[in-house]
C-alpha positions, 0 to 999 in steps of 0.5 A: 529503485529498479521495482516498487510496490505501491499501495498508498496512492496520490500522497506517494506517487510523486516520490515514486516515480522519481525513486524509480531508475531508468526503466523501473518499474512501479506495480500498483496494487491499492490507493489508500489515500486516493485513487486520482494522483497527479502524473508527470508524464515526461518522467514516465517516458522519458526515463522508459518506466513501467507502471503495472496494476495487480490486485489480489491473488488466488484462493489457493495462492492466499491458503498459501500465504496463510500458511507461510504465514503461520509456520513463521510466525509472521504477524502484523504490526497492529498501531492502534486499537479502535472500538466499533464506536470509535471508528471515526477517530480510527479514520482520523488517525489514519487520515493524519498520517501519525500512525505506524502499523495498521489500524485495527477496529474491534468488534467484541 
């Protein structure tokens, strides 16, 4: 892959780096599974790749989004729904791997 968006962290860094071509790029922009990944460092320079942080955008850039957003119909893929007092097995699943989508904790 030429560029690759990353926010999952240590459990995919490995895989990144060797998904990435000579001279790609990685744009780094969250660590959800840890923020301490081990890095092979003759892959990064011997294959000249880039790692770039990014965090988040504007105010006006994130009206921006939301508008998109709902002109198109665009939602998230919500996997599962946890009640405020269940948020330790919210974290469970998470932790597993086992979910697709995000994981939504409702506070009604």
């Amino acid at each position: 892959m030429d560029v690759v968006f990353e926010n999952v962290g240590a459990a995919v860094w490995p895989d990144v780096l060797k998904a990435l071509v000579r001279g790609g790029r990685l744009v780094v922009c969250g660590a959800t599974s840890g923020d301490q990944p081990g890095a092979d460092l003759r892959r990064l320079f011997i294959r000249q790749l880039q790692v770039i942080g990014s965090t988040l955008g504007t105010l006006g850039e994130m009206h921006q989004l939301l508008a998109f957003c709902q002109q198109h119909g665009l939602r998230p893929v919500i996997g599962e729904t946890f009640a405020l007092e269940d948020v330790p097995a919210a974290f469970d699943l998470m932790e597993s791997g086992r979910q697709f989508g995000k994981i939504a904790i409702s506070l009604d």
